[in-house]
KOLPA-865436 format. One record per residue (C-alpha): x, y, z; residue in one letter. Coordinates in steps of 0.5 Angstrom, whole numbers, padded with zeros to 4 digits, always signed. Layout:
# KOLPA-865436
XYZa
...
//
This chain:
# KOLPA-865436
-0132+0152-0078x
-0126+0151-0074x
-0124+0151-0066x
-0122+0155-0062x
-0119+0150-0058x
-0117+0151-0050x
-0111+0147-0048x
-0111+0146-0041x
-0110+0140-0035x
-0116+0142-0032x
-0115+0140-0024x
-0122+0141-0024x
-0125+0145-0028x
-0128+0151-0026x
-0131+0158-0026x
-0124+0160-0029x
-0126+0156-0035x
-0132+0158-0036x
-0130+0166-0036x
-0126+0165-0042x
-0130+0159-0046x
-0135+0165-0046x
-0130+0168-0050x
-0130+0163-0055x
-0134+0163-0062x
-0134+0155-0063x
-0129+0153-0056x
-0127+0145-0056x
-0123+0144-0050x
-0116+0139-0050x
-0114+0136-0043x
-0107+0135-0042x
-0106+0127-0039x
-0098+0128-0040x
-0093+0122-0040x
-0094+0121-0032x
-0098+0123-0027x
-0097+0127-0021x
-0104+0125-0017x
-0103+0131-0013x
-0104+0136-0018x
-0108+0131-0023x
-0112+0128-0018x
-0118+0127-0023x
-0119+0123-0029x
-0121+0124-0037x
-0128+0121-0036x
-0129+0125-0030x
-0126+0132-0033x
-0131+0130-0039x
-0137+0129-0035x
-0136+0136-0031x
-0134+0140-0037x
-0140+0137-0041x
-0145+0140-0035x
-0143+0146-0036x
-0141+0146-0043x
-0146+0141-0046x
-0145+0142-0053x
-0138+0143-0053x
-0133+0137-0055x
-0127+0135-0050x
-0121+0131-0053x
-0115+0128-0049x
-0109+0129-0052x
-0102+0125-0049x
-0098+0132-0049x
-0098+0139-0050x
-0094+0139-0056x
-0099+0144-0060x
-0096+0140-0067x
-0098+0134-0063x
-0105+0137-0061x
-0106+0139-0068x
-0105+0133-0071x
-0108+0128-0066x
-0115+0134-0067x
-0114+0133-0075x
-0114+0125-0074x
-0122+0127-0071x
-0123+0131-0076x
-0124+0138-0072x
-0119+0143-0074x
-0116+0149-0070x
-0115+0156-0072x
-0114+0160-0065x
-0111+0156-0058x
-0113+0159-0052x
-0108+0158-0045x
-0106+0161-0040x
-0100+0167-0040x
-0096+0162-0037x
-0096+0156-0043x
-0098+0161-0048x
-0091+0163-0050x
-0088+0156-0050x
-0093+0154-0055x
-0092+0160-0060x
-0084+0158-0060x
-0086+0151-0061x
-0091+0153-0067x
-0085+0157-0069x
-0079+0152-0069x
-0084+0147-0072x
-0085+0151-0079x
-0078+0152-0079x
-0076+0146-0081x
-0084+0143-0084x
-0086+0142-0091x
-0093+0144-0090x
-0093+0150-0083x
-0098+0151-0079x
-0103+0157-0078x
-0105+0158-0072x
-0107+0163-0067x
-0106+0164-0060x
-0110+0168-0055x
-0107+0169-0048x
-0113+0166-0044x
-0115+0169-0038x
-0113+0168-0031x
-0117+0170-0026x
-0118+0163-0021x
-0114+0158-0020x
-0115+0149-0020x
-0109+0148-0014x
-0115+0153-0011x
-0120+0149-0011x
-0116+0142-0010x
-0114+0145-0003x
-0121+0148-0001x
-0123+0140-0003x
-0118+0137+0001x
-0119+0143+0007x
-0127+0140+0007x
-0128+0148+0005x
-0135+0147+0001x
-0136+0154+0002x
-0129+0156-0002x
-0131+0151-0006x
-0137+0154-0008x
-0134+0161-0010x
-0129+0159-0014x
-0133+0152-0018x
-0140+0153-0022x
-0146+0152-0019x
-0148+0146-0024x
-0142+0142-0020x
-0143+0144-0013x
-0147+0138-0013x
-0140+0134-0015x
-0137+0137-0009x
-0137+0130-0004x
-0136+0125-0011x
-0128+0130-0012x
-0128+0129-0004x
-0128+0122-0004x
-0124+0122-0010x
-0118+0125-0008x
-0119+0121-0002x
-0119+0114-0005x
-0112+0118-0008x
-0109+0119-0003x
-0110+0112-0001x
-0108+0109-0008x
-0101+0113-0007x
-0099+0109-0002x
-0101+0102-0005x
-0098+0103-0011x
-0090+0104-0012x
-0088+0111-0016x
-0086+0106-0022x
-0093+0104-0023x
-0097+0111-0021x
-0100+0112-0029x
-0106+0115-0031x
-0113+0113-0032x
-0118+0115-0036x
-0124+0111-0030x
-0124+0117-0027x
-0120+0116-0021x
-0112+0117-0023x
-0107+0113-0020x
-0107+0107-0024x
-0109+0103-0031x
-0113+0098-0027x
-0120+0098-0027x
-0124+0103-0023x
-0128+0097-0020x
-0122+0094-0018x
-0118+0098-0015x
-0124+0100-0011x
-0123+0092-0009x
-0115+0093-0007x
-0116+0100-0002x
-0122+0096+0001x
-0117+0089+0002x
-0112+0094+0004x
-0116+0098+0009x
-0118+0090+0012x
-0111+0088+0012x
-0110+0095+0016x
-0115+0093+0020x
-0114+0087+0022x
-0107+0089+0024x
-0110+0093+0030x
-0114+0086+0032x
-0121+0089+0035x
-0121+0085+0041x
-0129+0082+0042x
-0130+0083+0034x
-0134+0077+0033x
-0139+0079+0040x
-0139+0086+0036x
-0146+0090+0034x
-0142+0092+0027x
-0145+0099+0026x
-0143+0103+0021x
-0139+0109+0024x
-0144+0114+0021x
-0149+0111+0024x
-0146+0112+0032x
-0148+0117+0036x
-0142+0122+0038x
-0143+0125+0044x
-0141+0132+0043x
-0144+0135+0049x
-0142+0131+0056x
-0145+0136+0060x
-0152+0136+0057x
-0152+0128+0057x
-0152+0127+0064x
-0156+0132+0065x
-0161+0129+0060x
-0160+0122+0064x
-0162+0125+0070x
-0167+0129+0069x
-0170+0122+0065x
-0169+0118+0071x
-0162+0114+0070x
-0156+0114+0072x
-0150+0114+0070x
-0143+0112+0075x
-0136+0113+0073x
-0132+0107+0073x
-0125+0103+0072x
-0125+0097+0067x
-0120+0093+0063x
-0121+0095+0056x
-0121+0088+0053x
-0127+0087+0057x
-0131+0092+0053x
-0135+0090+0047x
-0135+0094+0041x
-0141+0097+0037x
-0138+0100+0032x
-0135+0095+0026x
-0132+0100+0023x
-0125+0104+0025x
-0120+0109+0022x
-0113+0105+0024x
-0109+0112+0022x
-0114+0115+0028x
-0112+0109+0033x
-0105+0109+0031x
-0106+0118+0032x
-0108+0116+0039x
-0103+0111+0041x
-0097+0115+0040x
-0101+0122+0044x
-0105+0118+0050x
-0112+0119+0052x
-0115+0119+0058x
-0122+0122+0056x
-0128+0117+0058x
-0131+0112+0054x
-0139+0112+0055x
-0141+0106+0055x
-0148+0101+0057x
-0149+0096+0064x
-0148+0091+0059x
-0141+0092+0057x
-0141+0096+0049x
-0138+0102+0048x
-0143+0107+0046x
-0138+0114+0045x
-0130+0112+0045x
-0129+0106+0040x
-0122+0110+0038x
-0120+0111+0044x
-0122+0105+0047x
-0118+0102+0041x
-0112+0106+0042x
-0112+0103+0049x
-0113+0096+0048x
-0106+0096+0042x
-0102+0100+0048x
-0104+0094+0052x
-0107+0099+0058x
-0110+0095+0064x
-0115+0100+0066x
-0118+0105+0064x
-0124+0110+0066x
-0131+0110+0063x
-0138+0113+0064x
-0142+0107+0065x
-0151+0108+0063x
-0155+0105+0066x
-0158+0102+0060x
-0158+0097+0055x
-0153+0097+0050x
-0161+0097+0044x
-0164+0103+0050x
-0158+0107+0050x
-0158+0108+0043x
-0165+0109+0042x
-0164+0114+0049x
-0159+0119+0043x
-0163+0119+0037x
-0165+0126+0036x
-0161+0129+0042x
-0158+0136+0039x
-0152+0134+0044x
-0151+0129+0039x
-0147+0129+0032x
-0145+0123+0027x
-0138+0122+0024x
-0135+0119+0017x
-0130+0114+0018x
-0125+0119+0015x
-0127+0125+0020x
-0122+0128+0025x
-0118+0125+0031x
-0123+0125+0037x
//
């Protein structure tokens, strides 16, 4: 039986998708790849596409053609064994396609016979790419199917790992991959080993003063302060002080092993003046971005709360404080 084939780059696949595959007898779907890849706009990778689709759609085959020539995609459909009679695209591609279909039976031997159907168009994939990137899960959700809400923080850290892809590779080198994370025909395991190396080479650039004496916590698990008010006056009421007082920032100690370097780069350039918080034995508990900032803008001194607790007790002190939230390593400015 043939196909109705729904031809399309599917950045990602969404309830758009899903509406018009609904409408189709015997749908097979065809992503475009295309000649170069704008990651952008096709941040998501065939076998990633596959996955998705096939989450919603388990029963409906998903082929990867290098062109949206339709002569092309037929023939490289054929060479599968899946024959097409309808194609299904969106208003914007349907009449370019039928003029391809036309010019190519005027000069074959043997013309294709295909219809073609407007495919509705009712959502659109930049939509979803921007509430990904927005970090807007509820617009997400409105405009994705249900069995891929759960996919929402595998796209956001796909995207991202792009975005940071972009800038280690040259334009010439950006190609298309088929791993799951566009942006170039290295495994995705080794470009998984450059942005790390990259991030480490960023890093090291910023020199961490007191590394070595550092306690290396994860950024996600440090406390973040979001409520100064109610700490002090949790402090208070517990029976310790606290002191605001002047300290050269080379002297301080971090905890957290992890730094966002466009974060601390941000906070150079604007200044900061907001105190760290930090213990009576010198590690900063709240404020390692700022305190970076000031250490690479070679400030002499700079104003903290000082706790007067121990760098173990004062983070035992936090846990479960409702004045307290924790952060991703790529979360905003503080």
């Amino acid at each position: 039986m043939a196909h109705e084939l729904l031809i399309g780059r599917f950045q990602p696949f969404h309830n758009g998708h899903v509406e018009n595959i609904q409408r189709m007898t015997n749908p097979a779907i065809a992503v475009v790849r295309g000649e170069k890849v704008d990651i952008k706009r096709n941040p998501i990778g065939f076998d990633c596409q596959r996955r998705l689709i096939n989450k919603v759609f388990p029963n409906v085959p998903v082929f990867e053609v290098d062109t949206d020539y339709i002569p092309d995609v037929l023939g490289t459909l054929a060479q599968k064994g899946i024959s097409v009679d309808t194609i299904y695209s969106g208003p914007d591609r349907i009449r370019g396609y039928k003029s391809q279909v036309d010019d190519f039976n005027s000069k074959a031997e043997t013309p294709l016979e295909v219809n073609f159907k407007e495919a509705r168009k009712v959502y659109s994939g930049k939509a979803v790419r921007d509430a990904i990137r927005a970090n807007d899960e509820r617009q997400y959700r409105q405009l994705m199917p249900q069995t891929l809400w759960v996919d929402y923080d595998t796209l956001k850290i796909m995207f991202k790992l792009n975005e940071e892809i972009l800038s280690m590779f040259e334009e010439g080198e950006v190609a298309n991959t088929t791993s799951g994370i566009q942006g170039s025909e290295l495994p995705v395991g080794t470009i998984f080993k450059r942005v790390t190396q990259k991030r480490k080479q960023r890093l090291e650039e910023l020199n961490v003063p007191n590394e070595e004496s550092g306690l290396n916590k994860k950024r996600h698990r440090m406390p973040q302060i979001t409520d100064h008010e109610s700490f002090m006056g949790d402090l208070r009421s517990n029976g310790h002080k606290f002191e605001e007082v002047s300290k050269n920032p080379l002297d301080l100690i971090p905890t957290q092993g992890e730094f966002n370097e466009d974060k601390v780069k941000a906070l150079m350039k604007s200044g900061t003046t907001k105190p760290a918080v930090i213990s009576n034995d010198g590690y900063i508990v709240d404020g390692h971005h700022r305190w970076l900032a000031n250490c690479e803008n070679d400030v002499k001194e700079c104003v903290c709360f000082e706790v007067d607790m121990s760098i173990d007790d004062v983070l035992e002190f936090l846990k479960g404080k409702p004045y307290v939230s924790t952060k991703k390593i790529n979360e905003g400015v503080k």
